[in-house]
ROZA-725863 format. One record per atom (N, C-alpha, C): residue number from 0; atom name; x, y, z. Coordinates in steps of 0.1 Angstrom, whole numbers, plus 5000, padded with zeros to 4 digits. Example, Ala and Ser with C-alpha at 12.3 -4.5 7.8 and 13.67 -1.06 7.14 Angstrom:
<recs>
REC;seq;atom;x;y;z
REC;0;N;5132;4943;5078
REC;0;CA;5123;4955;5078
REC;0;C;5132;4967;5078
REC;1;N;5128;4978;5071
REC;1;CA;5137;4989;5071
REC;1;C;5129;5000;5079
</recs>
This chain:
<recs>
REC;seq;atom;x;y;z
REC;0;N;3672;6068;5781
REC;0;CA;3660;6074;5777
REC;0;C;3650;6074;5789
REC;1;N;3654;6065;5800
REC;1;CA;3643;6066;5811
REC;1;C;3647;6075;5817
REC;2;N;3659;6084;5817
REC;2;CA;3663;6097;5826
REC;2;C;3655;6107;5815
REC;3;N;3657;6111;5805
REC;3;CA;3645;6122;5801
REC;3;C;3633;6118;5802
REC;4;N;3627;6106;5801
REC;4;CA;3613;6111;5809
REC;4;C;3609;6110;5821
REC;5;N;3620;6104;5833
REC;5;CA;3620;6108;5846
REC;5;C;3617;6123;5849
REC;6;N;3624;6131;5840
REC;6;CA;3626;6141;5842
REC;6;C;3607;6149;5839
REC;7;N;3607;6142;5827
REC;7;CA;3591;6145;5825
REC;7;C;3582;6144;5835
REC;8;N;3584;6133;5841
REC;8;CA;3574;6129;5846
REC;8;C;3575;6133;5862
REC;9;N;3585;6137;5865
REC;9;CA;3590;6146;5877
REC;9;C;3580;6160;5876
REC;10;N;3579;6167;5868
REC;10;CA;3575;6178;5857
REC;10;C;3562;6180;5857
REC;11;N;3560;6166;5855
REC;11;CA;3541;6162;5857
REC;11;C;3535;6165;5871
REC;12;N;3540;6153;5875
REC;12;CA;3534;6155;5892
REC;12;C;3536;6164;5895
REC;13;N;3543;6176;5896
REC;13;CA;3543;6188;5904
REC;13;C;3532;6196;5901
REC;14;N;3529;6196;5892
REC;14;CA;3519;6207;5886
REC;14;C;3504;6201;5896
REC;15;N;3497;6211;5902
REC;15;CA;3487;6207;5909
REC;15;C;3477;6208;5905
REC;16;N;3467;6200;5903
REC;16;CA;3454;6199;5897
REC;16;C;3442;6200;5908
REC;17;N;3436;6208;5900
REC;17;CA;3427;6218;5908
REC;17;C;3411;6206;5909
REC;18;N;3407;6211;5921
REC;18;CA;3398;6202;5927
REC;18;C;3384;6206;5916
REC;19;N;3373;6194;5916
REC;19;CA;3363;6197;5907
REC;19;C;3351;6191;5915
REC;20;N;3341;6197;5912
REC;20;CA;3329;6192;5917
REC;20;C;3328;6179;5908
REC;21;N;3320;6169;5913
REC;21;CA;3311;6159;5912
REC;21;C;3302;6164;5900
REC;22;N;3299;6160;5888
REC;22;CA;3291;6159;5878
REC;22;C;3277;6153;5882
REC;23;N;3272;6157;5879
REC;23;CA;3254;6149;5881
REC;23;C;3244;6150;5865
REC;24;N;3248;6136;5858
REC;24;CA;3246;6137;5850
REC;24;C;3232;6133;5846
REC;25;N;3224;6129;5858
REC;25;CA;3214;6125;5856
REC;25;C;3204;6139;5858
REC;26;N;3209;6147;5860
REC;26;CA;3199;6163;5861
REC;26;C;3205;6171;5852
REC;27;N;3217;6168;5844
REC;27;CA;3219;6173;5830
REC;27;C;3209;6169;5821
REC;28;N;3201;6158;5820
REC;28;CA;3192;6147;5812
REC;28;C;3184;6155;5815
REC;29;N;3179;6149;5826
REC;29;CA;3165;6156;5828
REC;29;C;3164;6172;5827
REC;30;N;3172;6179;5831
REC;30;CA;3169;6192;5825
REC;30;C;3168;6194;5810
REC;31;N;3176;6188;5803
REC;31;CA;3176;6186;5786
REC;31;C;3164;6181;5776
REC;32;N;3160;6170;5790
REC;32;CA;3144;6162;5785
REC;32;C;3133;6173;5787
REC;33;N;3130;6179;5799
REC;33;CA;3120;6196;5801
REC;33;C;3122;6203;5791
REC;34;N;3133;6211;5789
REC;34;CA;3136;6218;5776
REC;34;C;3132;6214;5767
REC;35;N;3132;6198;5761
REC;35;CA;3128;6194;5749
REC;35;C;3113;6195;5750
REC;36;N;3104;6190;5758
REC;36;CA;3092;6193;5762
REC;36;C;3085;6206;5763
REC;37;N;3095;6213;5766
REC;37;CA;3084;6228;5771
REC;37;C;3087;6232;5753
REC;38;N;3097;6230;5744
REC;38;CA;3098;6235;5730
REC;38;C;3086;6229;5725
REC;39;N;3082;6214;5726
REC;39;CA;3073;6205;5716
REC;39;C;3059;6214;5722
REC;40;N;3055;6216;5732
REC;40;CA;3044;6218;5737
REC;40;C;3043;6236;5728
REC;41;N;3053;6245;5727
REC;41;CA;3054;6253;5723
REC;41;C;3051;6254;5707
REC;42;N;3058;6248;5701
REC;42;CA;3056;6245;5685
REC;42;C;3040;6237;5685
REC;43;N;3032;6230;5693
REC;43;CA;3022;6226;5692
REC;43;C;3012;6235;5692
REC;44;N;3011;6244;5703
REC;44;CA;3008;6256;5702
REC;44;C;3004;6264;5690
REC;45;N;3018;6265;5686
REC;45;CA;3019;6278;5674
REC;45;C;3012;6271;5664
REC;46;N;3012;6256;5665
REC;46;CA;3006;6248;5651
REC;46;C;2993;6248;5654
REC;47;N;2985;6246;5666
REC;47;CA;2971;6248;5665
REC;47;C;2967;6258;5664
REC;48;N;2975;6274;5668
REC;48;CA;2970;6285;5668
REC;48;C;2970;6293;5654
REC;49;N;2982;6287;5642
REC;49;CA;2979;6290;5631
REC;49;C;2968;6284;5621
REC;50;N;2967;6274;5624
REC;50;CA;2956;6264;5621
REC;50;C;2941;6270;5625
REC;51;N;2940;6273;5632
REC;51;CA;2930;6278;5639
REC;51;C;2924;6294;5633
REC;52;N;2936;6299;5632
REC;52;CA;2937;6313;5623
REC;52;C;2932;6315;5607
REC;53;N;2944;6304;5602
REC;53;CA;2942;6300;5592
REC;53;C;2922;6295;5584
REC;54;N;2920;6284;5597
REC;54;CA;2905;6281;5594
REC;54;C;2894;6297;5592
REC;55;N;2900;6303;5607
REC;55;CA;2890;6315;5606
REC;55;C;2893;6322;5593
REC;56;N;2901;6325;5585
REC;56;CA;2905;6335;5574
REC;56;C;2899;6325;5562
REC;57;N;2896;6315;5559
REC;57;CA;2889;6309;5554
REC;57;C;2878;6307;5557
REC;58;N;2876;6306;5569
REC;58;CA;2856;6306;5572
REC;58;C;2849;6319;5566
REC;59;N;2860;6334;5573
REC;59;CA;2854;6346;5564
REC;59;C;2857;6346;5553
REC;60;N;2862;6338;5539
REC;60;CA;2863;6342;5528
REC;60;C;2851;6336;5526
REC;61;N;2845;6322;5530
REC;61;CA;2836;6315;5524
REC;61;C;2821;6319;5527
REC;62;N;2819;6325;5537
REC;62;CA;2809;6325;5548
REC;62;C;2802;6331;5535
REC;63;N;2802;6347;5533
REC;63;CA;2798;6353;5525
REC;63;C;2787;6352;5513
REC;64;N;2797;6343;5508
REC;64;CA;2791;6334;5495
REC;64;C;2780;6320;5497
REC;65;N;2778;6315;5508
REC;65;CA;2775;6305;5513
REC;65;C;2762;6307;5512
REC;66;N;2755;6297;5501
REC;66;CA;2740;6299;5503
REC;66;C;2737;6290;5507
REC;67;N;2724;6288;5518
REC;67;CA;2717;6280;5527
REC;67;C;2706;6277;5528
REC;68;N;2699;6267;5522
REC;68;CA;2684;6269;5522
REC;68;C;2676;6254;5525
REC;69;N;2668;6256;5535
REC;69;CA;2659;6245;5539
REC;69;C;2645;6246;5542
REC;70;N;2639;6241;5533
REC;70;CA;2624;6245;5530
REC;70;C;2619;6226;5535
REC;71;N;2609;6227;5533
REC;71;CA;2598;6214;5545
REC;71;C;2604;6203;5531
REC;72;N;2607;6203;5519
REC;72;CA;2608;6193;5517
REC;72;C;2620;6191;5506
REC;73;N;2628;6202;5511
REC;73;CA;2645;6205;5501
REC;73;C;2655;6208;5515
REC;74;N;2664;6204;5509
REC;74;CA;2677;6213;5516
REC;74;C;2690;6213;5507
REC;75;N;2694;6224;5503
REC;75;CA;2703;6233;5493
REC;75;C;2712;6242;5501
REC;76;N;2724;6238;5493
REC;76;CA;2737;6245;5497
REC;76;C;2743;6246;5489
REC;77;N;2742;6260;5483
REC;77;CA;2749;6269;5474
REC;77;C;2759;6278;5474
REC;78;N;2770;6274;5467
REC;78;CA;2780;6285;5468
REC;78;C;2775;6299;5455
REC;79;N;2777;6310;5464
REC;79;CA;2773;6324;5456
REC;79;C;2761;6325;5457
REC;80;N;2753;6336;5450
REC;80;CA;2744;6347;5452
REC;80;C;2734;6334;5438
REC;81;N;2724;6328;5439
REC;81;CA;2715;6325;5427
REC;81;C;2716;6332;5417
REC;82;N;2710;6328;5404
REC;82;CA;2711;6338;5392
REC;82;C;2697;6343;5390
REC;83;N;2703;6356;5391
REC;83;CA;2685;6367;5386
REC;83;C;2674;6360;5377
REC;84;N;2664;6358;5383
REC;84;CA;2654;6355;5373
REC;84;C;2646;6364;5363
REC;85;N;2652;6366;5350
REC;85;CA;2649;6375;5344
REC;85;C;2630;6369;5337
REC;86;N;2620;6372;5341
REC;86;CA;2604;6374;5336
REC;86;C;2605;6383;5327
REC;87;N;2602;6377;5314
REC;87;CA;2603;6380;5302
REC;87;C;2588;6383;5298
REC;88;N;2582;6394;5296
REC;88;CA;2565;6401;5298
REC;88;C;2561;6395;5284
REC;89;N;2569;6390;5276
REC;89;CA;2562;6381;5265
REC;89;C;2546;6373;5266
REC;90;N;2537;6381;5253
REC;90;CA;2526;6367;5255
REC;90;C;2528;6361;5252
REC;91;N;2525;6349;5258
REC;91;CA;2526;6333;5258
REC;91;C;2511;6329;5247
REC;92;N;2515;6325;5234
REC;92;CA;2505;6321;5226
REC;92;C;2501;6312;5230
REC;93;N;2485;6315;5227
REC;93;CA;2474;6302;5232
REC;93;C;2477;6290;5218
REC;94;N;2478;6281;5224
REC;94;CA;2477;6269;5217
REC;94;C;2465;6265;5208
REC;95;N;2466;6266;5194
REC;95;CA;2456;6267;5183
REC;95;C;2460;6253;5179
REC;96;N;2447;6245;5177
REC;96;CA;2447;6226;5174
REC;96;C;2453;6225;5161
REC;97;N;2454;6219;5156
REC;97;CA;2458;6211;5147
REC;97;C;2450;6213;5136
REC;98;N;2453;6216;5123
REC;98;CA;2442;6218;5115
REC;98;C;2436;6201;5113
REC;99;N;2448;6196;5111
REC;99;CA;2446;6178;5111
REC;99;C;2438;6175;5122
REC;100;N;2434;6179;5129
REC;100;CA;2430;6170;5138
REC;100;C;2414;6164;5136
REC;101;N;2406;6178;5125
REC;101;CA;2393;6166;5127
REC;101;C;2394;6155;5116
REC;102;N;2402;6158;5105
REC;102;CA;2408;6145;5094
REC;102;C;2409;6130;5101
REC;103;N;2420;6136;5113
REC;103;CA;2424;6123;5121
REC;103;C;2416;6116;5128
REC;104;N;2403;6125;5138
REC;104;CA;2394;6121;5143
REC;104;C;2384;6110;5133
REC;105;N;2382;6122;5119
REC;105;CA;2370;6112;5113
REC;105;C;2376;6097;5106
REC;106;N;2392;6098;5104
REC;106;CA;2396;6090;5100
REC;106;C;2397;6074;5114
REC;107;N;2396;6081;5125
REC;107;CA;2398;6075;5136
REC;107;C;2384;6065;5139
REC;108;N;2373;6073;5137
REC;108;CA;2354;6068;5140
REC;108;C;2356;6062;5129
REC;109;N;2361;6061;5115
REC;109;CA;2361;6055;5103
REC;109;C;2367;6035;5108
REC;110;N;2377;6038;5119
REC;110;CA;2387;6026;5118
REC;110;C;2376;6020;5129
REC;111;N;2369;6026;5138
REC;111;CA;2364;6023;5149
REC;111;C;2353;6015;5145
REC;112;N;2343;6019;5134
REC;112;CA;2335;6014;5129
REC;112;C;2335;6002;5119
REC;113;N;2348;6000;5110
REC;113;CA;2353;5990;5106
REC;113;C;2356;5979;5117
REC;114;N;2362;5985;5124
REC;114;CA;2361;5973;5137
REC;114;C;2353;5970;5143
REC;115;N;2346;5975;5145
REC;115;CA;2327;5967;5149
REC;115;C;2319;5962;5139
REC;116;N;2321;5966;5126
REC;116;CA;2317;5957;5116
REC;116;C;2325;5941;5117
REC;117;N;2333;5943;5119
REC;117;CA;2346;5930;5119
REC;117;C;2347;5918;5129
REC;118;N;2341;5928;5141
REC;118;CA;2335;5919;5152
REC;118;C;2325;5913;5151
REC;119;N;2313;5921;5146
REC;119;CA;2298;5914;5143
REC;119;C;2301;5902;5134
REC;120;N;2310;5907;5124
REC;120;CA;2312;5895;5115
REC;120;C;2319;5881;5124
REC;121;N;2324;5886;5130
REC;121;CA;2334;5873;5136
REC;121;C;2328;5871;5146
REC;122;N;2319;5875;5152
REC;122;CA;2307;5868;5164
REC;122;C;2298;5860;5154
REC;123;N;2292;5861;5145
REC;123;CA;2288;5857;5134
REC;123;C;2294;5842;5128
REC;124;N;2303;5843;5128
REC;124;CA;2312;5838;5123
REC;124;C;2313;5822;5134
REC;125;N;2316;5828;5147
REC;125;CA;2316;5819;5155
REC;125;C;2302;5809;5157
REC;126;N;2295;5815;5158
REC;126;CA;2275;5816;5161
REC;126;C;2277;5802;5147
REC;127;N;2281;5803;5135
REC;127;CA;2280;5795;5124
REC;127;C;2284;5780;5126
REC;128;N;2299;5785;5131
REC;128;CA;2306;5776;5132
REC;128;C;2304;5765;5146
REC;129;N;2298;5773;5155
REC;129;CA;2294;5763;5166
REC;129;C;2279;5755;5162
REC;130;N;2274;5761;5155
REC;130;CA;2259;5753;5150
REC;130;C;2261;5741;5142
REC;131;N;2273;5747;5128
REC;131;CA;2281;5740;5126
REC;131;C;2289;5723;5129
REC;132;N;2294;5726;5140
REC;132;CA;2302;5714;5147
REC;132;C;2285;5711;5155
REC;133;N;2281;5716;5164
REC;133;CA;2267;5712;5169
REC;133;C;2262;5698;5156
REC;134;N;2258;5702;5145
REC;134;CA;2252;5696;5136
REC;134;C;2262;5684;5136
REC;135;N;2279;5686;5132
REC;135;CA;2279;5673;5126
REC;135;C;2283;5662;5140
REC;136;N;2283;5669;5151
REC;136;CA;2280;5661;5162
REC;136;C;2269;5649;5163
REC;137;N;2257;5661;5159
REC;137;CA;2244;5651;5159
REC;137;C;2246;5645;5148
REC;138;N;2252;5644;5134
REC;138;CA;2251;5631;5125
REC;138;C;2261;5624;5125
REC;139;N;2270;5625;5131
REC;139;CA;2277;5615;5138
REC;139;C;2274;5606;5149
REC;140;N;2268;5609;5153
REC;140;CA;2257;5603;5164
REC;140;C;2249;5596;5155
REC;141;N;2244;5593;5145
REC;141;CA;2233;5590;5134
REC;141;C;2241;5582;5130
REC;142;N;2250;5585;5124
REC;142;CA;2260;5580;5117
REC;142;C;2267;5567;5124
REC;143;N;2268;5567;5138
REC;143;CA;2277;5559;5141
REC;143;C;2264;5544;5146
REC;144;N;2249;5549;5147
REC;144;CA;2243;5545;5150
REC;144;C;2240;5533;5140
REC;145;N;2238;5543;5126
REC;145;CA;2233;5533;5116
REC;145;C;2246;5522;5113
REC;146;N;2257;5527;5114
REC;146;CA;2269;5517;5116
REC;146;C;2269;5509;5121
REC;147;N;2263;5509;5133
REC;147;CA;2266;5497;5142
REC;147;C;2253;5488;5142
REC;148;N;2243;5493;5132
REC;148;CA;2232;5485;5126
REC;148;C;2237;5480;5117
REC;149;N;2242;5485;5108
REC;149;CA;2247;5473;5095
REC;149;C;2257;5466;5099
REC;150;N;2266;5471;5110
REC;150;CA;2277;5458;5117
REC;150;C;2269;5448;5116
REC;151;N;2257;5449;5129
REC;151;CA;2248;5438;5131
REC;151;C;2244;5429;5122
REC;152;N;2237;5436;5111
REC;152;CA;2231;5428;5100
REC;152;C;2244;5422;5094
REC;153;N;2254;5427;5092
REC;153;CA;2268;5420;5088
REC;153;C;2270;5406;5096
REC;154;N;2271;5407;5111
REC;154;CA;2273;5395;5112
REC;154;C;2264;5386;5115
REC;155;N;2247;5393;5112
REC;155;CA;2240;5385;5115
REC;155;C;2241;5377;5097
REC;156;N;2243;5384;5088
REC;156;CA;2245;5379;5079
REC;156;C;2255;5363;5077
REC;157;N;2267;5369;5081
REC;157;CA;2277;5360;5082
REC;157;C;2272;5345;5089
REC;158;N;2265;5349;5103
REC;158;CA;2264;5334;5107
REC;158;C;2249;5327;5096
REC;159;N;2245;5334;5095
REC;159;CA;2233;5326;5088
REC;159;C;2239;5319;5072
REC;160;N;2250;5328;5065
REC;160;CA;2262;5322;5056
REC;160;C;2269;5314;5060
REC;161;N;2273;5311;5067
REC;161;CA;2280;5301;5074
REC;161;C;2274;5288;5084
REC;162;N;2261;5290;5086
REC;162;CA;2253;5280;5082
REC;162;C;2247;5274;5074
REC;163;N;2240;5281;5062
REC;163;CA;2244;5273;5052
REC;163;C;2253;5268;5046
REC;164;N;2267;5271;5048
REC;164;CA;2276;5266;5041
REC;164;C;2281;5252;5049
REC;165;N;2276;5251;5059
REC;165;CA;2277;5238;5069
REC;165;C;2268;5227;5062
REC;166;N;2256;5237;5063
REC;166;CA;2243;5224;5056
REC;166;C;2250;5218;5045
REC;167;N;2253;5227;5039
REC;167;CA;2258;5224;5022
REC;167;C;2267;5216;5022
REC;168;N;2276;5216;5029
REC;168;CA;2287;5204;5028
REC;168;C;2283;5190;5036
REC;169;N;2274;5196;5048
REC;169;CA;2269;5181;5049
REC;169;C;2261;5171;5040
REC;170;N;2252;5184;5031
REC;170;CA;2243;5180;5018
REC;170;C;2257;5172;5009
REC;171;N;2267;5180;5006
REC;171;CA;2276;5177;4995
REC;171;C;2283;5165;5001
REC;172;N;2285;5161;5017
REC;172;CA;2290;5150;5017
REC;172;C;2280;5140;5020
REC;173;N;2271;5136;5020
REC;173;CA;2261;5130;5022
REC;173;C;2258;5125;5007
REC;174;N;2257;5135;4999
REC;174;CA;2253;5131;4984
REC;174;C;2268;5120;4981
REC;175;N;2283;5125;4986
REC;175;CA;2292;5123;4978
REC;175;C;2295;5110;4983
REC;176;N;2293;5106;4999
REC;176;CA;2288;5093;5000
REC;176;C;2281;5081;4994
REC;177;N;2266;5088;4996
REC;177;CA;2255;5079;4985
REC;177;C;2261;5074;4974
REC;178;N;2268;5086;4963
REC;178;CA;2269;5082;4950
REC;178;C;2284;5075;4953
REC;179;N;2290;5075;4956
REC;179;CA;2306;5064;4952
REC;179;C;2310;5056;4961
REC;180;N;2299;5053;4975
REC;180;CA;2302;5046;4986
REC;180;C;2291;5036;4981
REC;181;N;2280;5035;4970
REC;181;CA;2269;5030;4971
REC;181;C;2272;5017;4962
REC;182;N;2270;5005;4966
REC;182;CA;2274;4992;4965
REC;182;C;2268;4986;4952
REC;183;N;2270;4980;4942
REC;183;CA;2260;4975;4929
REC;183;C;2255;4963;4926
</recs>
């Protein structure tokens, strides 16, 4: 078996293999990396330029309709045209009172006047009641005066009772001596 593939391999080597350049794989990359670059920059492009388009075709749809208004002490931003103010030439009826109202009025000076009656009374009232307390101020003053005079006579009473009741027992023992201490 090693003579048939001697024979192969005889077979092999003859056949001449053709010379080849050197590969340079590092400028296959880098050319591959540019390409990818100049596409991104490209698609970036088209995405801001549609975008851009896009905005304008929307700026003119909206612009139109766009209401704008800045006065000294508003600012309003309205989409569309305001709505018509339709002035209706109608007269405006004058405002006729109340038939109630002078009822309510006299009923009103009616309550007004009960209440100043009600006050006078209760100024009155007060005016009584302070003269009143005034008064039994001063006979309590009277009162407490002649009190503390009959205290007095009370205990001027007492000791002058209680001197005699001293005498008396000296009287009662003095007698009670004489008669049953007295010799016969």
């Amino acid at each position: 078996m090693t003579d048939d593939f001697a024979d192969v391999r005889a077979a092999l080597d003859a056949v001449l293999v053709p010379a080849t350049a050197p590969v340079d794989l590092a400028a296959i990359y880098r050319a591959d990396h540019e390409r990818q670059i100049r596409l991104a920059r490209r698609w970036k492009r088209i995405t801001v330029g549609s975008s851009a388009l896009a905005a304008g075709v929307i700026l003119l749809a909206l612009v139109p309709k766009l209401d704008v208004r800045c006065n000294a002490d508003e600012f309003a931003v309205r989409w569309g045209q305001p709505p018509a103010v339709v002035i209706d030439e109608k007269v405006v009826p004058v405002p006729q009172p109340d038939p109630r109202l002078p009822a309510l009025i006299a009923e009103q000076h009616m309550q007004v006047t009960a209440m100043r009656a009600t006050d006078l009374k209760y100024a009155e009232m007060q005016e009584l009641l302070l003269a009143l307390t005034t008064d039994v101020a001063e006979r309590d003053k009277v009162q407490l005066g002649r009190i503390a005079a009959l205290a007095g006579e009370i205990r001027a009473f007492q000791l002058a009772t209680a001197k005699r009741f001293d005498q008396t027992e000296k009287t009662n023992t003095t007698l009670y001596n004489v008669v049953f201490n007295a010799k016969p």
